[in-house]
LODO-920236 format. One record per residue: residue in three letters; x, y, z of N, C-alpha, C in turn. Coordinates in pm, whole numbers. Layout:
REM residues N
NODE torpa  neast nnorth    nup caeast canorth   caup  ceast cnorth    cup
NODE   ALA      X      Y      Z      X       Y      Z      X      Y      Z
...
***
This chain:
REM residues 179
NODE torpa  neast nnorth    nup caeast canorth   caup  ceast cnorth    cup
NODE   UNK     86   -117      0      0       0      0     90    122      0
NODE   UNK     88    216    -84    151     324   -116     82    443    -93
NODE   UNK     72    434     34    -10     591    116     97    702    119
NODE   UNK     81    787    -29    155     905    -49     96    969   -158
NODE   UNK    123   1086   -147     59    1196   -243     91   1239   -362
NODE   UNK    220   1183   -378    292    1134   -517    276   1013   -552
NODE   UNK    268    997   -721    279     831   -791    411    809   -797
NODE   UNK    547    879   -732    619     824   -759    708    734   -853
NODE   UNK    660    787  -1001    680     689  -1094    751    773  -1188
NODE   UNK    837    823  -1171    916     890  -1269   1019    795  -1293
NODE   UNK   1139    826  -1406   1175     705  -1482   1379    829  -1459
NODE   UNK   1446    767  -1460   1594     845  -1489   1574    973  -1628
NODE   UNK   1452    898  -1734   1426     984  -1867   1341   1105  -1829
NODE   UNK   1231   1087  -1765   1103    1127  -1751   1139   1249  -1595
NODE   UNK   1258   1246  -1551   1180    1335  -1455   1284   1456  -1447
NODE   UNK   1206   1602  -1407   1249    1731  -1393   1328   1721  -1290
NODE   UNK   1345   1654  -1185   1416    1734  -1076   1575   1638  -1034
NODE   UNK   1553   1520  -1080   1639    1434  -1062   1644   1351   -927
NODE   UNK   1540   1388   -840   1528    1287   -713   1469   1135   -706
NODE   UNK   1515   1120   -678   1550     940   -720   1419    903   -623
NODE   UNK   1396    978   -508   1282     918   -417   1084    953   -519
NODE   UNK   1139   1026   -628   1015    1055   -663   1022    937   -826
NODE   UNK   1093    825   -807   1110     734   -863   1082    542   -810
NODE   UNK   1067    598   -702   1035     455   -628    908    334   -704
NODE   UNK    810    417   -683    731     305   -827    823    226   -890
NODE   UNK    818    326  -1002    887     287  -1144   1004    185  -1087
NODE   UNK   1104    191  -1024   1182      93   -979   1108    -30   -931
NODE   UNK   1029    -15   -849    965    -114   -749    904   -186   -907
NODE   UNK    846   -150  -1011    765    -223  -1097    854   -241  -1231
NODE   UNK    970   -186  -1252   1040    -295  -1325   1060   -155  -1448
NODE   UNK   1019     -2  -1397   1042      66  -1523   1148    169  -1519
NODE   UNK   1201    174  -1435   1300     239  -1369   1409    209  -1423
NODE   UNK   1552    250  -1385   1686     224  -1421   1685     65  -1384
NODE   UNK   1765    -16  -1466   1809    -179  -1486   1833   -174  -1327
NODE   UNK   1952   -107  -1307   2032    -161  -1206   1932   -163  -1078
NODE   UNK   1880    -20  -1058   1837     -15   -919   1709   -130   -909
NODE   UNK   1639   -134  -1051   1508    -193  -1047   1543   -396  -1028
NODE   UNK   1640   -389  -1059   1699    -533  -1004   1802   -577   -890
NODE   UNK   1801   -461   -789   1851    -458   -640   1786   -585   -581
NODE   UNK   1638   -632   -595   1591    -714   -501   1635   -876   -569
NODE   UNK   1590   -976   -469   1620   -1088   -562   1482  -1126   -672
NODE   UNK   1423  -1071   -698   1313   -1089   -832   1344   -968   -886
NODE   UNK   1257   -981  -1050   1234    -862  -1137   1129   -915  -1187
NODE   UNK   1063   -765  -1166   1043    -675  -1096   1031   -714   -895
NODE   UNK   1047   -637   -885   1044    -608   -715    897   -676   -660
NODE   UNK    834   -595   -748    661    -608   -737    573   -585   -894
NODE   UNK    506   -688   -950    399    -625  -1029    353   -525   -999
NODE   UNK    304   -457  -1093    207    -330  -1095    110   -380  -1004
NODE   UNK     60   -530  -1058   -104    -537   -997    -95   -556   -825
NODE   UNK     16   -574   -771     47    -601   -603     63   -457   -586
NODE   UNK     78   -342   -695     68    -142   -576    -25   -140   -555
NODE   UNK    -94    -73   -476   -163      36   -480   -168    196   -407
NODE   UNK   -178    252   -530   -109     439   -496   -299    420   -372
NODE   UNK   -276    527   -273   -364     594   -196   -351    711   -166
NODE   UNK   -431    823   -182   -461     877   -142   -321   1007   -237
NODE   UNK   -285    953   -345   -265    1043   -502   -311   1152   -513
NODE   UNK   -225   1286   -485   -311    1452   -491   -239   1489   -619
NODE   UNK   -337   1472   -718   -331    1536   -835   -303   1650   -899
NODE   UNK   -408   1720   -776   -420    1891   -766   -290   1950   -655
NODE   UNK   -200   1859   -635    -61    1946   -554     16   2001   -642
NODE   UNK     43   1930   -784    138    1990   -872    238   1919   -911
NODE   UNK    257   1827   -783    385    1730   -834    378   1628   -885
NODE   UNK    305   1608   -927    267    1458   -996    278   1515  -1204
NODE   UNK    404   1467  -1202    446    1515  -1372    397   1473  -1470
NODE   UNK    387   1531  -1604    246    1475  -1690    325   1311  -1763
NODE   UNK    454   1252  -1724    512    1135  -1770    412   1046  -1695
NODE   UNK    383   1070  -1576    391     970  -1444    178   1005  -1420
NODE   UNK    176   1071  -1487     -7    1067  -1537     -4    982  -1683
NODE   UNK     87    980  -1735     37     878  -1876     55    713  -1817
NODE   UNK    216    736  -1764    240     625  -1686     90    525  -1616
NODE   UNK     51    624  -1520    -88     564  -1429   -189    555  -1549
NODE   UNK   -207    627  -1649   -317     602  -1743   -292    451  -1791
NODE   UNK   -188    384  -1804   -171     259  -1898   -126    162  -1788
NODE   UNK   -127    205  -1656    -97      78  -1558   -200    -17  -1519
NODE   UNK   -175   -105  -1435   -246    -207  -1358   -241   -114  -1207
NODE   UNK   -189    -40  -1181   -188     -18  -1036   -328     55   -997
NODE   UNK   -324    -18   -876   -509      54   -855   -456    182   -795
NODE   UNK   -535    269   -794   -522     434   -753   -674    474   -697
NODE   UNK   -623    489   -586   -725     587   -507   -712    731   -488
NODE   UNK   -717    862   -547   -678     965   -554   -762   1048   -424
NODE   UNK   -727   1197   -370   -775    1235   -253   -933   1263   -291
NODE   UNK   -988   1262   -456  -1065    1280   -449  -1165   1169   -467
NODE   UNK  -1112   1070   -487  -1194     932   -488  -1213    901   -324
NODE   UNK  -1113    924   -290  -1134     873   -134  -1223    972    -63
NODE   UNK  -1258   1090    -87  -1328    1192    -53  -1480   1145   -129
NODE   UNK  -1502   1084   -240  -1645    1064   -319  -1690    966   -248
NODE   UNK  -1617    831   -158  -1679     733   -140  -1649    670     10
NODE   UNK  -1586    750     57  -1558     754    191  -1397    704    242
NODE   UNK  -1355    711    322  -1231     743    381  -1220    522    425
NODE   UNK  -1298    492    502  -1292     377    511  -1356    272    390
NODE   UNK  -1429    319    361  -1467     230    234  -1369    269    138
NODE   UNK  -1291    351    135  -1173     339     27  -1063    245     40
NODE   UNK  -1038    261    194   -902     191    267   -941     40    228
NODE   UNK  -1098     57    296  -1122    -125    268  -1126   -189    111
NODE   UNK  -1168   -104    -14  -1164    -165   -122   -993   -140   -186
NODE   UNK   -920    -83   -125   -780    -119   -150   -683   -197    -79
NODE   UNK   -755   -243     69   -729    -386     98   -775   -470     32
NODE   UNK   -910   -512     -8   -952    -592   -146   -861   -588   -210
NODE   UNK   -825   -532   -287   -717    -532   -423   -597   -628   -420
NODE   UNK   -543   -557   -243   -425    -609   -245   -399   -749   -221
NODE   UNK   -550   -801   -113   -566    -950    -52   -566  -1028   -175
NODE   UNK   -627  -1010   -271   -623   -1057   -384   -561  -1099   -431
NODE   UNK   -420  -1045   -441   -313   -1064   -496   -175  -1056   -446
NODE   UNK   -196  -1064   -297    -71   -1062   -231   -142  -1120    -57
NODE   UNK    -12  -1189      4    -86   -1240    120    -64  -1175    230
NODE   UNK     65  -1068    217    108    -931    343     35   -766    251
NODE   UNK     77   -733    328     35    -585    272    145   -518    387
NODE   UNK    208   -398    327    340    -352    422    268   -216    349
NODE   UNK    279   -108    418    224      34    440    373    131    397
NODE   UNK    379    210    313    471     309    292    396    422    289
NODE   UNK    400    524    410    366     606    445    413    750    450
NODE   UNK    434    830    363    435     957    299    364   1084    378
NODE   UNK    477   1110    426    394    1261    525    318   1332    434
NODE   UNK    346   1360    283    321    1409    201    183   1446    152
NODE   UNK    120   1322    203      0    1274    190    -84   1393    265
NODE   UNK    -46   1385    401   -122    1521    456   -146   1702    383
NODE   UNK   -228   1714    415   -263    1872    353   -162   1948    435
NODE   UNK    -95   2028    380     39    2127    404    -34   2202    534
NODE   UNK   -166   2225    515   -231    2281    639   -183   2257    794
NODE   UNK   -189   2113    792   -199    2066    914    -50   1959    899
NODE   UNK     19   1960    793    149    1882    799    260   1958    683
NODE   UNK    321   2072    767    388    2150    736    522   2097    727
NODE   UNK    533   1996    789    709    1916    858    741   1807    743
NODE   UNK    643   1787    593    661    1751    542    775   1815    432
NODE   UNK    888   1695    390    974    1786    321    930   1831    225
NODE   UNK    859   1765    118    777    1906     52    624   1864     70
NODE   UNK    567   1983    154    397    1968    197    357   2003     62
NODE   UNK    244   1926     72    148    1891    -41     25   1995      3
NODE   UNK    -41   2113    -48   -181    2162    -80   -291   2058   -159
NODE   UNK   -415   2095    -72   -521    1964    -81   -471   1830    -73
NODE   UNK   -405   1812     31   -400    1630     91   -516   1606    138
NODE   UNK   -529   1517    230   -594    1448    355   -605   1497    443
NODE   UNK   -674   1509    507   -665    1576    654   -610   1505    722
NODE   UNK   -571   1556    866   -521    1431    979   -607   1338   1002
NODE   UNK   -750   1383    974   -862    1255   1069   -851   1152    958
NODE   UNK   -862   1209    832   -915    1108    723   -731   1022    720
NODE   UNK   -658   1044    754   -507     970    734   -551    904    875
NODE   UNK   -522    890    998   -546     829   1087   -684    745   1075
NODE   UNK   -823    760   1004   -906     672    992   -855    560    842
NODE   UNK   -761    624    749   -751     494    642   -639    409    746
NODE   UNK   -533    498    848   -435     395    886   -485    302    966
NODE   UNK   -609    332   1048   -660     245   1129   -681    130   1054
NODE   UNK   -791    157    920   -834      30    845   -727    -27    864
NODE   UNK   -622     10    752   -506     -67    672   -417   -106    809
NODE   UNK   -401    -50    926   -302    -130   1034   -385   -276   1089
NODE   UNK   -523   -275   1104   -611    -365   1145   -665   -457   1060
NODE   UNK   -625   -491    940   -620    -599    806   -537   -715    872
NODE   UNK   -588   -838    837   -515    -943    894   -439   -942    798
NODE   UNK   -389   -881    675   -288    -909    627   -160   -820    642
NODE   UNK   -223   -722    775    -82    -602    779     28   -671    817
NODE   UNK    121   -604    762    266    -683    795    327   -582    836
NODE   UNK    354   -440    851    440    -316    912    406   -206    835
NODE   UNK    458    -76    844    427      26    831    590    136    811
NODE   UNK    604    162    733    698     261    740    645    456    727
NODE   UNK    744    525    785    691     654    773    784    737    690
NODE   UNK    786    794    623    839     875    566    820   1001    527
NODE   UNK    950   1060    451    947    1232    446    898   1342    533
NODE   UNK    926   1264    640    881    1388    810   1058   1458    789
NODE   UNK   1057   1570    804   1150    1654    834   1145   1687    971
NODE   UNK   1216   1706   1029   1230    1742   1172   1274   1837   1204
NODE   UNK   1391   1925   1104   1390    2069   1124   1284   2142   1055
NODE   UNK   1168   2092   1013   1056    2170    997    934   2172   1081
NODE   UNK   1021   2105   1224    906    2047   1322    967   2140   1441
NODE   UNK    968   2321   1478   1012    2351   1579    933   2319   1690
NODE   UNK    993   2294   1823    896    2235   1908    783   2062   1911
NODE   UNK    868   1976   1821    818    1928   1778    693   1862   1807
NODE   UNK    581   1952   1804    455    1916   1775    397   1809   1741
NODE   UNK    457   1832   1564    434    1729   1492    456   1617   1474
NODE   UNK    566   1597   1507    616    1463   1512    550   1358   1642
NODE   UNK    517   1439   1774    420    1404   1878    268   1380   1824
NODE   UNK    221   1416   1710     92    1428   1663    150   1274   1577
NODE   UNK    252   1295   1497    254    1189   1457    292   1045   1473
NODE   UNK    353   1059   1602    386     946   1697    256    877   1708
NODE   UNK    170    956   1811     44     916   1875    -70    896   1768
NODE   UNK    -62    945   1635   -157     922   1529   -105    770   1503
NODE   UNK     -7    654   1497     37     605   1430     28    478   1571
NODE   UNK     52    481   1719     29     398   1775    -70    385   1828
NODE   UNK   -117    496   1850   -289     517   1850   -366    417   1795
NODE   UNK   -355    390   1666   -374     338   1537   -396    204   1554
***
């Protein structure tokens, strides 16, 4: 489960900025550079049809028009902030556990501060405008931590010198064992 606000699927060809972390997809599914995309012992890492992007903000800006054609011609299921907003926050989480039970017997959580609305998750290294709110991220993590197929959870892109007093990172401690 790929709970982040980027598709992450830029290619060594395809991307403006050259950060390799806004390439993770594309590696993980076999479209990425040879070398890195055959680090694991299989190739690809993962089929397309074992991702699924959650909670994808379209309307942040960073999502590049390669890595929108990319998702136009994939298998990866995509729940965008506004799908998950049309049909509810837990009935989204739960039909992208569907997806994944389907076709995989763990489900492991990569978790993207990013995902949050810049509003309320500023400590992200780059905050995203129109994410998730905190409630609606703490109600999909609940689903997805409480799946008999969760297997762990990672967090990522929290900055901590963008956390004076760190607040946030206490919000995000307790959002996450809470959980």
């Amino acid at each position: 489960m790929y709970f982040d606000g980027d598709a992450d699927s830029n290619t060594p060809e395809t991307t403006t900025t050259g950060i390799l972390d806004g390439m993770v997809i594309a590696h993980i599914v076999g479209k990425g550079d040879r070398d890195l995309a055959c680090l694991a012992k299989r190739y690809p890492i993962l089929p397309e049809e074992n991702v699924v992007l959650f909670g994808l903000n379209l309307a942040s800006g960073y999502v590049d028009p390669p890595e929108v054609e990319f998702l136009r011609n994939s298998s990866i299921e995509q729940f965008s902030v506004k799908t998950i907003r049309e049909i509810g926050v837990e009935a989204a989480a739960r039909k992208a556990i569907r997806t994944l039970s389907s076709r995989a017997e763990f489900m492991f959580v990569h978790f993207d501060v990013d995902v949050i609305d810049s509003n309320e998750m500023p400590a992200a290294d780059l905050p995203h405008k129109f994410g998730l709110s905190l409630n609606e991220v703490e109600r999909a993590l609940r689903v997805f931590m409480q799946s008999s197929n969760f297997l762990g959870i990672e967090v990522t892109e929290f900055n901590a010198e963008k956390d004076e007093g760190r607040q946030l990172a206490i919000t995000l401690a307790d959002l996450i064992v809470q959980t």
